[in-house]
C-alpha positions in Angstrom: -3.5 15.9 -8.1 -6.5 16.2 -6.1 -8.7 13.9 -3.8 -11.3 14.8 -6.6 -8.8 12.6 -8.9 -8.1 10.3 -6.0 -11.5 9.4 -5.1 -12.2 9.1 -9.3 -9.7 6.8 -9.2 -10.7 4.3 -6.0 -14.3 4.7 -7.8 -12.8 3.2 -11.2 -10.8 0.5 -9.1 -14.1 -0.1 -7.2 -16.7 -0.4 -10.8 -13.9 -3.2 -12.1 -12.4 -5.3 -9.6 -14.8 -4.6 -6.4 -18.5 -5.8 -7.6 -21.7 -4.3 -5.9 -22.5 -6.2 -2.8 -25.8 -6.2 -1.6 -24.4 -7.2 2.4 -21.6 -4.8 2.3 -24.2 -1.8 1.0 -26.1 -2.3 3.5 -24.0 -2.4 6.1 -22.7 1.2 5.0 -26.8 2.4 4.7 -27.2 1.0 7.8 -23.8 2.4 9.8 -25.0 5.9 8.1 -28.8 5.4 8.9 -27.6 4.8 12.7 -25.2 7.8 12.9 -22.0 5.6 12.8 -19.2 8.2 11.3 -18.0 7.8 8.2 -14.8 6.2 8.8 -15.1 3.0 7.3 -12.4 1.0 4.8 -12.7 2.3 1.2 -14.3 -0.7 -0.8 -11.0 -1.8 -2.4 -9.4 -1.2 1.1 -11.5 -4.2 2.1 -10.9 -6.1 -0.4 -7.4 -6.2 0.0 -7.9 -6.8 3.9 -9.9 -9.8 2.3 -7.5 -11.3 -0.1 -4.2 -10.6 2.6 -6.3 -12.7 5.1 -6.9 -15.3 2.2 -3.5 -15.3 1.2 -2.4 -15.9 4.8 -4.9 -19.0 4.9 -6.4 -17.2 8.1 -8.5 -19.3 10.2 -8.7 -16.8 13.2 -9.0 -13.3 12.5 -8.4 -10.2 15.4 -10.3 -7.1 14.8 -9.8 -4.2 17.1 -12.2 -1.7 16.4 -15.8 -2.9 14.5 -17.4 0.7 13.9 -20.3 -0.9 11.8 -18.9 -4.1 11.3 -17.7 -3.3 6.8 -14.6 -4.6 7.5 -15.3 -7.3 9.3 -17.6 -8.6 6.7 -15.4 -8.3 4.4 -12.0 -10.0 6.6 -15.0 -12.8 8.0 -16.0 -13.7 4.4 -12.1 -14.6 4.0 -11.8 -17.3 6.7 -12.7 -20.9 5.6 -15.1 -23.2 7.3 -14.6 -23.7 10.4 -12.8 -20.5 10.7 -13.5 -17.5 13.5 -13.3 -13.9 13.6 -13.1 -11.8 17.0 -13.7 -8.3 17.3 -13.4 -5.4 19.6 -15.7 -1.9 19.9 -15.9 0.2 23.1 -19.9 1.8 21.4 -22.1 -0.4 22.2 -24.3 1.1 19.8 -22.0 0.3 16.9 -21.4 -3.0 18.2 -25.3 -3.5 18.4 -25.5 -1.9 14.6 -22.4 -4.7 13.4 -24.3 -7.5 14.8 -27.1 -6.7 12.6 -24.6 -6.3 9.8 -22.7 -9.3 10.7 -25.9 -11.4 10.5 -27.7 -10.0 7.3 -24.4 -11.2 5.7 -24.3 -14.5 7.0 -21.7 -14.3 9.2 -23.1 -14.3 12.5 -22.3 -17.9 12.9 -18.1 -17.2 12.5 -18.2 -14.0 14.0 -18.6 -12.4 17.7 -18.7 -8.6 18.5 -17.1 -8.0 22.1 -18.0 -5.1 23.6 -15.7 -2.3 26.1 -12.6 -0.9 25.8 -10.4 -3.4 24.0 -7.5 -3.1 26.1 -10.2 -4.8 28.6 -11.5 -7.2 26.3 -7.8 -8.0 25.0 -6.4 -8.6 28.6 -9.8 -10.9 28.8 -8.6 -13.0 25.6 -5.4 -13.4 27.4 -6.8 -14.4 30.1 -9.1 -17.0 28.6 -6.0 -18.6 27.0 -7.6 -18.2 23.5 -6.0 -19.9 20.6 -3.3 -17.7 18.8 -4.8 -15.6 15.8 -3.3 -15.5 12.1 -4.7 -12.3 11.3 -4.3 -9.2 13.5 -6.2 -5.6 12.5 -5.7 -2.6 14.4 -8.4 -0.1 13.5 -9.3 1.8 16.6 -8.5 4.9 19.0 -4.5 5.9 17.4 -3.2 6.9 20.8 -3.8 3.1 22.4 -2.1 1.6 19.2 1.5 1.3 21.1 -0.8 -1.2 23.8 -3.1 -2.7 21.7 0.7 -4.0 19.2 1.8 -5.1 22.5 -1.5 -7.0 23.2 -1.6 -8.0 19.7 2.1 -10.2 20.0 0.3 -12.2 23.2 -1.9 -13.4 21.5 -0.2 -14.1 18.1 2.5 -16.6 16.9 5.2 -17.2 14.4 4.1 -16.4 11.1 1.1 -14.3 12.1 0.2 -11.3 10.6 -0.8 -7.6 12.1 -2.0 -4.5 10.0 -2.7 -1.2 11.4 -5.1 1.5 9.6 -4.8 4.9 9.3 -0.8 5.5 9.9 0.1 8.1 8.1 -2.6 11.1 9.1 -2.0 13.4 6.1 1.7 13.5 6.4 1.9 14.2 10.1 3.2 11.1 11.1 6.6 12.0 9.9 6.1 15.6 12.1 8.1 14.6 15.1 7.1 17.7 17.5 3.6 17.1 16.8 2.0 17.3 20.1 -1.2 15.3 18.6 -2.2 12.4 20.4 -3.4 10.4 17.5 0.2 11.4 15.4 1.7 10.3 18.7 0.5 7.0 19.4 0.6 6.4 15.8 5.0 7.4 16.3 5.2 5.5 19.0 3.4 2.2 17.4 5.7 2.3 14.8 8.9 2.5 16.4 8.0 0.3 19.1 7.2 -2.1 16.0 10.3 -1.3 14.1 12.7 -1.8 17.3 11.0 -5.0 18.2 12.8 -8.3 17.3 10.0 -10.6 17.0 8.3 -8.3 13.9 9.6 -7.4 10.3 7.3 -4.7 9.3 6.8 -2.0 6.4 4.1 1.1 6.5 2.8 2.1 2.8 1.2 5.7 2.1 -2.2 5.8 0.0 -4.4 8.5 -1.5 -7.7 7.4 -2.5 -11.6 8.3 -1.3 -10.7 8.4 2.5 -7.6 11.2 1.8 -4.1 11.2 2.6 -3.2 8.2 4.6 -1.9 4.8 4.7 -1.1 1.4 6.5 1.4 -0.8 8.6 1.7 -4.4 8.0 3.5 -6.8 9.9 4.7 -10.5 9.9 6.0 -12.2 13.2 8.8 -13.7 12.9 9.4 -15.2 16.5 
């Protein structure tokens, strides 16, 4: 098997159950136009962040890391009315590039892009006593993942949900002398979520468009 096959594959997925999207194509035209890298959620990766954060009735959403703002649109079209989406870039470029996305989707009016480091602008959510968020996704610089979980659980309660991106690093993750700082912080945010009493929590490995890789996902449980 090859990622020829893989990426054949997430393309068939893609033509049946992910229908063209006129917002969401732009917003990758736009990201690439701009210079963004290429390191956005496949399209049926989004979708399933989309239908998790539907099934979880998710009225608040917490994004850390926008890039060009593809997933967001795809977890903001997910919340109902009334419902609000927060998320995090340190670029204020891409931030500046997933506003424009944001808004030629529709969603500028349920959504806000903060920019700067996010473990800034998540000490400054816990600081502002923000209401607790349903829907947590961790999708940013790997070796800050151990801070931004512990961030993440302030500002969380009971029964929400956090999923982290990109947890698996072709197979490295399971390379315990790696000396890699994203294989690292990726080690560390797992077994800091796996020792932690308020989480129950499971990590899946996927092959598809965007490689070798995978996901963590999360439920508080206290």
């Amino acid at each position: 098997m090859t990622e020829a096959r893989w990426t054949a594959v997430d393309d068939y997925f893609s033509a049946q159950l992910v229908p063209e999207d006129e917002a969401l194509e732009s917003a990758l035209r736009v990201s690439r136009e701009a210079g963004l890298p290429p390191i956005n959620v496949a399209p049926n990766q989004g979708k399933l962040l989309h239908l998790i954060a539907q099934i979880h009735g998710a009225r608040r959403i917490l994004e850390i890391g926008t890039l060009g703002g593809y997933s967001t649109i795809w977890l903001g079209r997910a919340l109902p009315d009334g419902g609000h989406l927060v998320s995090l870039e340190a670029d204020p470029v891409h931030a500046d590039v997933a506003r424009r996305n944001l808004a030629h989707a529709g969603l500028a009016g349920r959504t806000e892009v903060r920019v700067g480091a996010a473990l800034d602008t998540l000490a400054a959510l816990v600081e502002e006593g923000v209401d607790p968020f349903d829907l947590v996704f961790i999708d940013a610089d790997k070796p800050n993942n151990p801070h931004y979980l512990e961030w993440a659980l302030r500002l969380t309660r009971p029964g929400s949900v956090i999923i982290g991106d990109n947890v698996v690093r072709g197979g490295a993750v399971a390379d315990g002398d790696s000396a890699h700082p994203a294989v690292r912080g990726i080690r560390d945010f797992l077994e800091l979520m796996g020792r932690n009493p308020r989480l129950s929590a499971t990590a899946v490995q996927t092959v598809g468009m965007k490689g070798y890789d995978g996901f963590s996902l999360a439920r508080v449980i206290a």
